[in-house]
N, C-alpha and C positions, 0 to 999 in steps of 0.2 A: 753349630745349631743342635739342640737336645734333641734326642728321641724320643717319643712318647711314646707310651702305653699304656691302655687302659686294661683292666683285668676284673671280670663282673665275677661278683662275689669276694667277699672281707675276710671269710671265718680263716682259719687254720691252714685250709689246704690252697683258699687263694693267696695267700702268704706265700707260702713253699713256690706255686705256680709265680709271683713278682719277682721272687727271688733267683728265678730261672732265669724271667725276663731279662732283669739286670747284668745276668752272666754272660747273655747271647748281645750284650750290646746297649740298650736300652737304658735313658739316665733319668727318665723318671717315669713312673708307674703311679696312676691315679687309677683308684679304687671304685669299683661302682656296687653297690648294693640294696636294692628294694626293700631291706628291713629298716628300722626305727633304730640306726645309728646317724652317729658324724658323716658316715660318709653318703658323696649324691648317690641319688635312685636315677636308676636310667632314664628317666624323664629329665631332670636336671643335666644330666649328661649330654643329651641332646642339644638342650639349651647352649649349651656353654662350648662346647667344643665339636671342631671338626670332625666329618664324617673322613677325614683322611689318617687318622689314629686309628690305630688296632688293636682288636679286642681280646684281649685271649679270656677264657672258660677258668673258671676259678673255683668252681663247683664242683663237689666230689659225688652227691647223689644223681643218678644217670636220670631221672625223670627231668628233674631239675633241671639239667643241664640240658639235658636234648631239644625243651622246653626255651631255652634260654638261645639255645644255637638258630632255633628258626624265628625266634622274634629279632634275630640280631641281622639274621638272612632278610627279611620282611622289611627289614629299617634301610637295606643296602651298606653295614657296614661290611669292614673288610675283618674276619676271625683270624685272629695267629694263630700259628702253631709253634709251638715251643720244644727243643730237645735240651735239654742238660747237656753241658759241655762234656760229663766224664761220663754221657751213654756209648754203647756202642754197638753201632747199627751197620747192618753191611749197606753194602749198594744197590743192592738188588731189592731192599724193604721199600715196601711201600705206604706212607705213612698220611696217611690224609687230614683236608684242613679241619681247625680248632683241637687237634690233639694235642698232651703234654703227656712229653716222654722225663719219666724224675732223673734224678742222678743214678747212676750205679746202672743204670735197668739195661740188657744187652738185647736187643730184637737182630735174631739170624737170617742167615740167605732165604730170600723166596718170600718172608712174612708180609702180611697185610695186615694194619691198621686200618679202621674205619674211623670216620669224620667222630670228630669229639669224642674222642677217647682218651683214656688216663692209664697210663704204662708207669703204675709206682715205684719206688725206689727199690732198686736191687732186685726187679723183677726181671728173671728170666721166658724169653720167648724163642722158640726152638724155631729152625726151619721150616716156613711154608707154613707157619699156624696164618689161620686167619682168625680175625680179629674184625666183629661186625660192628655198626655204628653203636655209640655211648655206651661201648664195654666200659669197666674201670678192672682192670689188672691191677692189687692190692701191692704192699710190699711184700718183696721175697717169695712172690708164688715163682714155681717151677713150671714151665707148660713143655713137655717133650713137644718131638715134632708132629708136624700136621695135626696139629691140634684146631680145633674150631669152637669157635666162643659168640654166641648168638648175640643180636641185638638188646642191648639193654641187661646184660647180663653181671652181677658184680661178684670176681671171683676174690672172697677174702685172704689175708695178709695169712703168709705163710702155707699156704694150701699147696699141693701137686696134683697134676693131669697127666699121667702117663699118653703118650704115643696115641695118635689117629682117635680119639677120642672127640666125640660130636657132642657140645654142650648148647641147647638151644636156646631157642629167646627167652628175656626175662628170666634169669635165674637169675638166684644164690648160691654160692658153694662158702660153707662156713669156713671161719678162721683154723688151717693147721690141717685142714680135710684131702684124703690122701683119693684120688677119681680115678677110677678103675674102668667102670663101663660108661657109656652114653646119657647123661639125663635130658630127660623131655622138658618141655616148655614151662616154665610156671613154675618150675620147682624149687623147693627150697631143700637142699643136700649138705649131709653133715657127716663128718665122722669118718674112719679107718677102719677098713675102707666106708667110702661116703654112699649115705643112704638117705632115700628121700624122704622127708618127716612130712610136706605137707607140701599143698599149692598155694600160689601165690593166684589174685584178681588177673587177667590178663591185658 
């Protein structure tokens, strides 16, 4: 008997998220996307197929997604979570539902994920960070430990957070940017070390 999964969102990064699927088991992967392609809109999805397949987050912008996570909640399906075969997580992480953890990414003793979150490839996460709902952790960021990464926060690809560092809800930390102190809410933070250029809408 196939396994199914469904995976909301088409572009680029629900790709990489199918191709997880596949590794974790799963022998076919249908595709759901509300844009003006080939593939069904979740409405069509409904129609056609059981509420007993799984959905996993395919979506890489954290509105999006969060967005996506409670209409899927609202409908009663059931969200996957996904880890890449060659991650590696200790036992004591705690990872919660609609996350996808990519390849390479290691999450240490103590860490917490929150619900629909994205741990991208080769991302490292130290002991004890936490991790609040619909972070996306880019590729190759570093987060020493006890690090803390706020709701809806997207820390870009190759960035570092030194140690006990408190990064709050909704931010940015740009691509390669090296976090030294605390940033506040709303912010958008850049540079070596990272400074904040501007606020975001809340």
């Amino acid at each position: 008997m196939n396994k199914i999964i469904a995976v909301y969102g088409a572009g680029g990064h629900g790709k990489v998220v199918a191709d997880i699927a596949v590794s974790e088991g799963y022998d076919k992967v249908i595709f759901i996307d509300d844009g003006e392609n080939e593939h069904l809109s979740f409405n069509s999805f409904v129609e056609l197929y059981s509420k007993n397949i799984p959905i996993a987050l395919g979506i890489g912008e954290n509105r999006i997604r969060e967005k996506v996570y409670f209409r899927l909640i609202e409908n009663e399906y059931k969200i996957a979570t996904l880890i890449h075969p060659s991650a590696i997580i200790s036992d004591t992480v705690s990872v919660k539902e609609g996350t996808v953890v990519m390849a390479g990414a290691i999450i240490n003793t103590g860490a917490v994920v929150g619900f629909g979150g994205i741990v991208n490839s080769g991302a490292v996460v130290e002991h004890e960070c936490q991790l609040d709902d619909f972070v996306h952790i880019s590729p190759n960021v570093a987060l020493g430990g006890n690090v803390c990464v706020g709701k809806l926060t997207h820390v870009g690809i190759g960035s570092s957070i030194i140690q006990n560092i408190h990064i709050e809800n909704n931010c940015i930390i740009g691509a390669g940017s090296v976090v030294l102190n605390k940033i506040e809410a709303n912010s958008v933070a850049v540079g070596v070390p990272a400074k904040v250029i501007k606020k975001k809408d809340g």
